[in-house]
C-alpha positions as CSV (number, residue, x, y, z in Angstrom):
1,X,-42.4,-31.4,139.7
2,X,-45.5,-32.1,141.7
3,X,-48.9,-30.9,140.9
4,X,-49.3,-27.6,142.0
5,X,-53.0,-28.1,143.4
6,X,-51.6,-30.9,145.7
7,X,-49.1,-29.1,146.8
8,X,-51.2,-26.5,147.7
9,X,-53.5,-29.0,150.0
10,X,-50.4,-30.0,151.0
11,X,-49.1,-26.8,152.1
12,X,-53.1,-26.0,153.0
13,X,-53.3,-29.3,155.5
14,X,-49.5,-28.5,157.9
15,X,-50.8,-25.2,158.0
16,X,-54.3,-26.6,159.6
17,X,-52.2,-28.9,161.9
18,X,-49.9,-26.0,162.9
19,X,-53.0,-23.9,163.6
20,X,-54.7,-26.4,166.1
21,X,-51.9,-27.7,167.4
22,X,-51.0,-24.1,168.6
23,X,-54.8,-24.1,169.8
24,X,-55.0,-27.0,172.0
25,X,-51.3,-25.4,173.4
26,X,-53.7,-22.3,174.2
27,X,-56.5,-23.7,175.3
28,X,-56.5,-27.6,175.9
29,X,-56.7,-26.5,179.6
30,X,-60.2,-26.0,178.8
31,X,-60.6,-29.7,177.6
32,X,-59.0,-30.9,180.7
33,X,-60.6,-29.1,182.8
34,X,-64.2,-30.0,181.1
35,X,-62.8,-33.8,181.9
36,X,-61.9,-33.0,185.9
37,X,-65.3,-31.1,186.5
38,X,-66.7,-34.6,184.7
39,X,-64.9,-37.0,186.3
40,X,-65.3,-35.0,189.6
41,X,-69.2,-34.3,189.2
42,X,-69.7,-38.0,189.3
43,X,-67.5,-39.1,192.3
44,X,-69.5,-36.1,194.1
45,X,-72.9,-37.2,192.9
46,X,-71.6,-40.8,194.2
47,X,-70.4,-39.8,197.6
48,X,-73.2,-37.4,198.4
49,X,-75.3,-40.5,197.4
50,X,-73.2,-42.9,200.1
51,X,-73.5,-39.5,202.6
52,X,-77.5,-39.3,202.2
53,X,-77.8,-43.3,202.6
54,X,-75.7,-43.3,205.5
55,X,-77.3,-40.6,207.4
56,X,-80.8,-41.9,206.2
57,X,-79.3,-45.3,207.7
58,X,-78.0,-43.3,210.8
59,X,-81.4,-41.3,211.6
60,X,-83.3,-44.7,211.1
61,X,-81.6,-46.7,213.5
62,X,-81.9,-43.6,215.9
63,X,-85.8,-43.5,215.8
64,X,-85.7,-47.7,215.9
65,X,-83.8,-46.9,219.3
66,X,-86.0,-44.4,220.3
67,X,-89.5,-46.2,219.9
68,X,-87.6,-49.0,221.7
69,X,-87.7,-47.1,225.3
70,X,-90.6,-48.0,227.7
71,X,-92.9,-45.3,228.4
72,X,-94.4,-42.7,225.9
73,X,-92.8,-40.4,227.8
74,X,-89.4,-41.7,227.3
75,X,-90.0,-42.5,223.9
76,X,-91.2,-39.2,223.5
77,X,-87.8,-37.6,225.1
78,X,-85.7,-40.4,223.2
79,X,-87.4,-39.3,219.5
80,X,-87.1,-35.1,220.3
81,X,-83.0,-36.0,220.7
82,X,-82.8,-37.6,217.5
83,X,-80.7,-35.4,215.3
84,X,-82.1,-34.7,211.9
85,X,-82.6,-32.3,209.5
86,X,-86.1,-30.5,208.2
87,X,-87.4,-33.1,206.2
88,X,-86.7,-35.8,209.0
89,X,-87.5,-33.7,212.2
90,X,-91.1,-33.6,210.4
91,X,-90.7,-37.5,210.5
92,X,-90.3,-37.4,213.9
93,X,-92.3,-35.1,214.8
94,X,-95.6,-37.0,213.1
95,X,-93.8,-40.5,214.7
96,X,-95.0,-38.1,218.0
97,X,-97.9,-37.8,217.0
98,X,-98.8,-40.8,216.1
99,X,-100.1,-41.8,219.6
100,X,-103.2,-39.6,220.6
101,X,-104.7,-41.8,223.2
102,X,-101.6,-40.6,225.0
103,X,-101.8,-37.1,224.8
104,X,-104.4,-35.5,222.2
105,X,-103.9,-32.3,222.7
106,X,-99.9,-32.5,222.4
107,X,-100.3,-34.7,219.1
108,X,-102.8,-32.0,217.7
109,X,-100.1,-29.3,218.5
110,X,-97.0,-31.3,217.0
111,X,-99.3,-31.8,213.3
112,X,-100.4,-28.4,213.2
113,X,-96.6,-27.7,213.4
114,X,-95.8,-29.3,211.0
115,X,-98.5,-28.5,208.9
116,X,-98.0,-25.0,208.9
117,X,-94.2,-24.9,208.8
118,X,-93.8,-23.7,205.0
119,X,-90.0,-24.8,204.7
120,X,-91.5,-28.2,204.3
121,X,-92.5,-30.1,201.0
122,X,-96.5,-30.6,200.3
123,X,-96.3,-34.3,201.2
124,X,-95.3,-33.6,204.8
125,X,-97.7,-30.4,205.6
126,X,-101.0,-32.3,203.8
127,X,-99.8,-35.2,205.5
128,X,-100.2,-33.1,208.8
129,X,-103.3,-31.4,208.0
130,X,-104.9,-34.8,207.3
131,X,-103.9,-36.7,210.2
132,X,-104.6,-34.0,212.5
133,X,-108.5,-33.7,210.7
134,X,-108.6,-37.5,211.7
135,X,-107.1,-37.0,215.1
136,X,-109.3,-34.0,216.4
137,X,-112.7,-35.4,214.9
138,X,-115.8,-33.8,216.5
139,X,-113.5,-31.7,218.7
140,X,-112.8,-29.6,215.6
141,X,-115.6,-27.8,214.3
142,X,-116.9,-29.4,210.6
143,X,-116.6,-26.5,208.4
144,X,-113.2,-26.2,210.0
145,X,-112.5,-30.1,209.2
146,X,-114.3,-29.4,205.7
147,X,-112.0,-26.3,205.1
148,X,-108.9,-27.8,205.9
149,X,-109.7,-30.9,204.0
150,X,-110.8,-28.7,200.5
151,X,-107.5,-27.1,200.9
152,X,-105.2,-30.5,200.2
153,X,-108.0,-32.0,198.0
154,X,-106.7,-29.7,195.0
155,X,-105.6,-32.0,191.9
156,X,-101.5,-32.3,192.0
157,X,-101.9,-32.7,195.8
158,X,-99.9,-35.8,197.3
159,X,-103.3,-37.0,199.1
160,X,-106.0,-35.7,197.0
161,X,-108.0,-39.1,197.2
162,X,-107.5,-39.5,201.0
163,X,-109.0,-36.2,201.7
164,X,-111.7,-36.4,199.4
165,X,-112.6,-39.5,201.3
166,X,-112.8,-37.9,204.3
167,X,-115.2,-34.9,202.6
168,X,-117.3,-37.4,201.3
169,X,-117.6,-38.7,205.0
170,X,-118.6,-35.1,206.4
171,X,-121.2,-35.6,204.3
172,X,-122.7,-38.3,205.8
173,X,-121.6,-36.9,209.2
174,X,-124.3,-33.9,208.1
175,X,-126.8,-36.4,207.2
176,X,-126.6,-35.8,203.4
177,X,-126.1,-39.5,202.2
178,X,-127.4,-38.7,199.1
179,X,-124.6,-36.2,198.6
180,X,-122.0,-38.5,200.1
181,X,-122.8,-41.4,197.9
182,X,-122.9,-39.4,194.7
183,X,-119.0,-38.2,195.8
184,X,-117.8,-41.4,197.4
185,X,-119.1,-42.9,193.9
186,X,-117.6,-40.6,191.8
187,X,-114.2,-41.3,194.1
188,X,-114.7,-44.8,193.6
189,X,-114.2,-44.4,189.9
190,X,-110.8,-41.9,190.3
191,X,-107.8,-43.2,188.6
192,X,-105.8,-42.2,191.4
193,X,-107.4,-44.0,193.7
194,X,-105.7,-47.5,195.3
195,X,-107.8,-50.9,195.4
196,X,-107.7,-50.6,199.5
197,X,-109.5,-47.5,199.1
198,X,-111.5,-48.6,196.3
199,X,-112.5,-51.5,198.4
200,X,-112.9,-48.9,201.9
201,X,-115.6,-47.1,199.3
202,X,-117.1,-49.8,198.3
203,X,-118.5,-50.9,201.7
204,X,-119.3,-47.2,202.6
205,X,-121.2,-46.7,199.2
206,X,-123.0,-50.1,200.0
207,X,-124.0,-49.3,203.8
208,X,-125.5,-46.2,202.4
209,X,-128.0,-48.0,200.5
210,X,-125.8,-46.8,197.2
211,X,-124.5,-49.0,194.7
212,X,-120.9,-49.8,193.8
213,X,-120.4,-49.2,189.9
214,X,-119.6,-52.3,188.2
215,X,-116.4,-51.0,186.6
216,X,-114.8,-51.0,189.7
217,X,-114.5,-54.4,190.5
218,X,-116.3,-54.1,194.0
């Protein structure tokens, strides 16, 4: 007779294989369903990829089309017919305004469209509000200029550099170059700032009778 105790694991083991076997014939739906909602998450994820590159593709070749035509005008007509969605119709609509010398006052309008229009993401609207500082210049009053430039100069903010820049320049516009060198130094010396505009400082900090900090290469 065999040992009693192995029989016992025996007996202990078929009963643990009866028990999940009877499981997984109640819910191994659950494990193939787990497997589907895998295996079809990924082919989504992969086709909505190949969707958003295609349209991307699409919408590109559109506004390639569009700049192609001969007059601003047309070119102007060509880009408003361009189908797109938020994010690109704020594209197209600072591609518009990318030519003042044609038509300030309509490229002022399309960027302060787009920079107040809150559906769209921080990098378009501060895009906006800084290209239309640049674009109305002395026609915009300079606390108005200074106010909208303080209010994308906030760390975090996609152009924070660019529009310091441009508040260290209404400094000199008011005739405080003292003032303007101190915060086009300090600029200068800012992490996020790129070698062009390191450079760009350099040259505005050394017209100014200021001197360019070592450290910075310039």
């Amino acid at each position: 007779m065999s040992n009693p105790d192995s029989f016992i694991d025996e007996v202990t083991e078929e009963v643990r294989r009866d028990r999940l076997f009877r499981l997984f014939r109640k819910y191994g739906w659950i494990g193939v369903l787990i497997i589907l909602a895998l295996v079809g998450g990924t082919a989504w994820t992969e086709w909505s990829k190949s969707r958003a590159e295609a349209r991307a593709q699409a919408f590109g070749d559109a506004v390639i089309d569009a700049l192609d035509q001969g007059t601003p005008e047309e070119r102007r007509e060509a880009l408003a017919a361009v189908p797109s969605d938020a994010g690109q119709t704020a594209i197209l609509q600072l591609i518009t305004a990318s030519d003042p010398a044609e038509d300030k006052a309509a490229t002022l309008a399309a960027l302060e469209k787009v920079a107040n229009d809150a559906a769209l993401t921080p990098a378009y609207r501060d895009l906006a509000v800084l290209r239309r500082v640049l674009v109305a210049g002395a026609d915009l009053p300079l606390a108005d200029r200074r106010s909208a430039l303080q209010g994308i100069a906030a760390p975090g903010r996609p152009y924070r550099v660019l529009a310091e820049e441009q508040l260290g320049y209404l400094l000199v516009e008011e005739g405080k170059t003292d003032d303007a060198i101190a915060a086009l130094t300090t600029l200068l010396q800012d992490q996020e700032a790129s070698g062009s505009l390191r450079a760009r400082l350099g040259q505005v900090v050394t017209a100014l009778g200021g001197t360019v900090p070592e450290t910075t290469g310039g």
